[in-house]
C-alpha positions in Angstrom: -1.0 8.1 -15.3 -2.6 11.2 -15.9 -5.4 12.1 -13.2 -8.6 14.0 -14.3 -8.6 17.6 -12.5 -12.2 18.7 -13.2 -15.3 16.3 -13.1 -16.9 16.9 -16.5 -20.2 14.8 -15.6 -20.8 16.5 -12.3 -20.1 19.7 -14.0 -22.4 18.9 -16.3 -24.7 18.3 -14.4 -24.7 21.6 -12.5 -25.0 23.7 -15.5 -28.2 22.0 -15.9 -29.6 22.1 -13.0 -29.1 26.3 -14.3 -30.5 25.7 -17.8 -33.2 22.9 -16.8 -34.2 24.0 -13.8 -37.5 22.3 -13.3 -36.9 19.6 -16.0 -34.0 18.1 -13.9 -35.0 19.0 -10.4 -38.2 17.7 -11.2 -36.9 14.1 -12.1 -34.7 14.0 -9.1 -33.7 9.9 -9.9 -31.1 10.7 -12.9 -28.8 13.8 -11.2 -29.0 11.8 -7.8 -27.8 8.2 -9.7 -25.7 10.1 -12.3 -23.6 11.5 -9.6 -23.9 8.1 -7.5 -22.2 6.6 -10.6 -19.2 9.0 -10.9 -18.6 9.1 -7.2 -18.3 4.6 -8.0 -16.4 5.5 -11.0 -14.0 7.6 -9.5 -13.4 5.7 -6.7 -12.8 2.6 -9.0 -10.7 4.7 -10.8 -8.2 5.3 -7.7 -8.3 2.0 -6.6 -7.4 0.9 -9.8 -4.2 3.4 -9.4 -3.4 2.0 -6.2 -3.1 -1.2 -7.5 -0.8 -0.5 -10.2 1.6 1.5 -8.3 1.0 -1.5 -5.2 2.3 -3.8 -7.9 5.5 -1.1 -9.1 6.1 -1.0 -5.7 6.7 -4.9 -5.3 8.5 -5.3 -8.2 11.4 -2.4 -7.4 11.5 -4.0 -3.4 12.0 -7.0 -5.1 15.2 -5.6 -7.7 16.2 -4.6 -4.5 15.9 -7.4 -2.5 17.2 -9.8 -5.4 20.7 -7.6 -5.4 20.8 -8.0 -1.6 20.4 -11.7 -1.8 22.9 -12.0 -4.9 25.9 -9.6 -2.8 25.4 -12.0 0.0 25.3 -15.1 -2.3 28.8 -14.2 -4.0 30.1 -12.9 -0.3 29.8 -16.2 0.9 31.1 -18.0 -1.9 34.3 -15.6 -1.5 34.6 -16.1 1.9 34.6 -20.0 0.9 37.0 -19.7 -1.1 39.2 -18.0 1.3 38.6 -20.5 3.8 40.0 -23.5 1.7 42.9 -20.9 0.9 44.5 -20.6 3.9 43.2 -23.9 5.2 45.2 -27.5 4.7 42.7 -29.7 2.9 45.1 -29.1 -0.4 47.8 -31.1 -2.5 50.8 -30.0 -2.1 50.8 -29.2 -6.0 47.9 -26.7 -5.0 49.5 -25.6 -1.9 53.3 -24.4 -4.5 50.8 -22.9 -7.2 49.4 -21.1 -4.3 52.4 -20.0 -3.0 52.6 -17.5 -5.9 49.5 -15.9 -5.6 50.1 -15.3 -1.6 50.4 -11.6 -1.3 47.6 -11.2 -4.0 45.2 -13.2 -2.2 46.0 -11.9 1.3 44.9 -8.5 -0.5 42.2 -9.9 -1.6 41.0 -11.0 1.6 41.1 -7.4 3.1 39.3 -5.7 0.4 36.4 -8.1 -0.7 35.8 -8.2 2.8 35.5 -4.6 3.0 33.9 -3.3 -0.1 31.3 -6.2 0.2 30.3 -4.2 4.0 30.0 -0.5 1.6 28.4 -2.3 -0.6 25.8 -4.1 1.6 25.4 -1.0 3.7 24.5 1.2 0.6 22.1 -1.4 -0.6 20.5 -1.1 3.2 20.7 2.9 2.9 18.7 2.4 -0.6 16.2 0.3 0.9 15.9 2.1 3.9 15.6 5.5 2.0 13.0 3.8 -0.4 10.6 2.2 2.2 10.8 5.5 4.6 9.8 7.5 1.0 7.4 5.5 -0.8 5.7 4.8 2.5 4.8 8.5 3.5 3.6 9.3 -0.3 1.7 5.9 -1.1 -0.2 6.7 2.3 -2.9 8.3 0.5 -3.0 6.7 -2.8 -3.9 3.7 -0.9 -6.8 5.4 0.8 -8.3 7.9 -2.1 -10.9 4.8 -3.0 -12.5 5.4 0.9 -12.2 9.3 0.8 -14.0 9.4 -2.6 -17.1 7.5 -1.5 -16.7 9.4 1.4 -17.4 12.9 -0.7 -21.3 11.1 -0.9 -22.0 10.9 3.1 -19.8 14.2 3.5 -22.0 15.9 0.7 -24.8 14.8 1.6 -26.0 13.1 -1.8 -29.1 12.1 -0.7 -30.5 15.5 -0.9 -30.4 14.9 -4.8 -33.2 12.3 -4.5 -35.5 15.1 -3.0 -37.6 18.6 -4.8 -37.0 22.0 -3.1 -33.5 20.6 -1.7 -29.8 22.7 -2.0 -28.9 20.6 -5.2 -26.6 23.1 -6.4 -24.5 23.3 -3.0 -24.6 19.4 -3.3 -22.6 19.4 -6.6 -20.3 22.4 -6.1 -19.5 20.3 -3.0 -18.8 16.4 -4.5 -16.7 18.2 -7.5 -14.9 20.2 -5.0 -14.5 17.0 -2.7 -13.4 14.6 -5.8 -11.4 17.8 -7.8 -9.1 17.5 -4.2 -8.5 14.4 -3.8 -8.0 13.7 -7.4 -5.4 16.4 -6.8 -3.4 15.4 -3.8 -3.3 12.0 -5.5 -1.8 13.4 -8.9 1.0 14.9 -6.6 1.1 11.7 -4.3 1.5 9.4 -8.1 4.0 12.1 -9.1 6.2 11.5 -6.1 5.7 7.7 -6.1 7.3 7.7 -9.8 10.1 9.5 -9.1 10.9 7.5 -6.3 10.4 4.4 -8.2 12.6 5.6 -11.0 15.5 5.5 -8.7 14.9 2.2 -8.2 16.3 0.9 -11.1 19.1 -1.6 -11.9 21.0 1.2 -12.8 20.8 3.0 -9.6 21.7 -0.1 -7.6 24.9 -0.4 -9.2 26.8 2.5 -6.7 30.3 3.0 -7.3 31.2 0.6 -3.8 29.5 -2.2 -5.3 30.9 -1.7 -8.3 34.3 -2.1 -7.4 33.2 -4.9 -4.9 32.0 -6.4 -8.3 35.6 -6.0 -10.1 37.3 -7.4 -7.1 35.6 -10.5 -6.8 35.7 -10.9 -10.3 39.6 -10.3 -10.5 39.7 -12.7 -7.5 37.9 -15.3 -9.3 40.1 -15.3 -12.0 43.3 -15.4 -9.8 41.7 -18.5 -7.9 40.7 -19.9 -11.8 44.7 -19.8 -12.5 45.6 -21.5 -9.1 43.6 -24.1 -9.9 44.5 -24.6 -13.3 48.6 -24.8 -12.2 47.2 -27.2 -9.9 45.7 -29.4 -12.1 48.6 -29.2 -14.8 
């Protein structure tokens, strides 16, 4: 989202108070309420930014969160798996298809185990990396609406309502005061992206949780073969 460097309508407004001296100065409602409105408009305006990047935010926690929650769902199911094994609750049919698959399983057991605590640990790395980021760089973006209006109390727009009063310092000072906050927030928003952008599926899948991935599945498929000598 593109944010607006120079405020057209204030500057506007400014070059008339040069060219319309008296007309504009002399009406004193429309500069004071034009700016009142863009100061709104602005301020809606970063709000409205907030939000959306609130809302990208959520949804990349929540990628995140959901690939936690799956690791530890198939880690579980594994370690199930492992249990009944090694355990006794088995026909002794299972127990000499079993018998095949020994060594395999054994290795197994070592390395599911251990790629699933990379894996797990990089997902944590991730999320802490992404919360300790996106935390320091939303920071602002989350408070631009409150530091916009603030340019009215800070520039004192009031003055705009009277004759004979600095009007001109008033503008050059609310399009100075929006102009830099609009700023900080366009490199605030730019920083936010990028973080999110790592946040992708994608970039979830590291090379540990790959593998941990491959394992399990070449695991399933062992157990899949134990059970079907089993059952024949």
């Amino acid at each position: 989202m593109r944010i607006e460097w120079v405020t057209w309508l204030l500057l506007q407004s400014l070059l008339c108070v040069h060219c319309h001296f008296q007309r504009i100065w002399g009406q004193n409602g429309p500069l004071y309420e034009s700016t009142k409105q863009l100061i709104a408009k602005q301020g809606s305006r970063a709000a409205r930014i907030w939000n959306d990047t609130q809302q990208a935010i959520y949804e990349r926690s929540g990628i995140l969160q959901v690939a936690k929650d799956t690791l530890d769902d198939q880690q579980r199911k594994v370690s199930a798996r492992l249990e009944r094994f090694f355990g006794n609750e088995y026909s002794d049919e299972w127990r000499a298809c079993s018998k095949k698959h020994e060594l395999q399983v054994a290795h197994f057991n070592r390395e599911l185990v251990d790629k699933y605590s990379i894996c797990r640990n990089s997902l944590d790395h991730i999320m802490g990396h992404f919360q300790e980021e996106i935390v320091h760089e939303a920071d602002f973006l989350s408070k631009a609406s409150l530091e916009i209006a603030g340019v009215s109390k800070t520039c004192q727009t009031w003055q705009l309502k009277q004759f004979g009063l600095n009007h001109a310092g008033v503008l050059l000072c609310t399009v100075a005061g929006i102009g830099g906050i609009n700023q900080r927030m366009s490199g605030s928003l730019e920083l936010c992206d990028d973080i999110l952008l790592e946040m992708t599926q994608e970039d979830l899948d590291t090379p540990s949780c790959l593998f941990y991935h491959h394992l399990r599945m070449d695991f399933d498929e062992v157990f899949a073969q134990i059970e079907s000598c089993a059952v024949n």
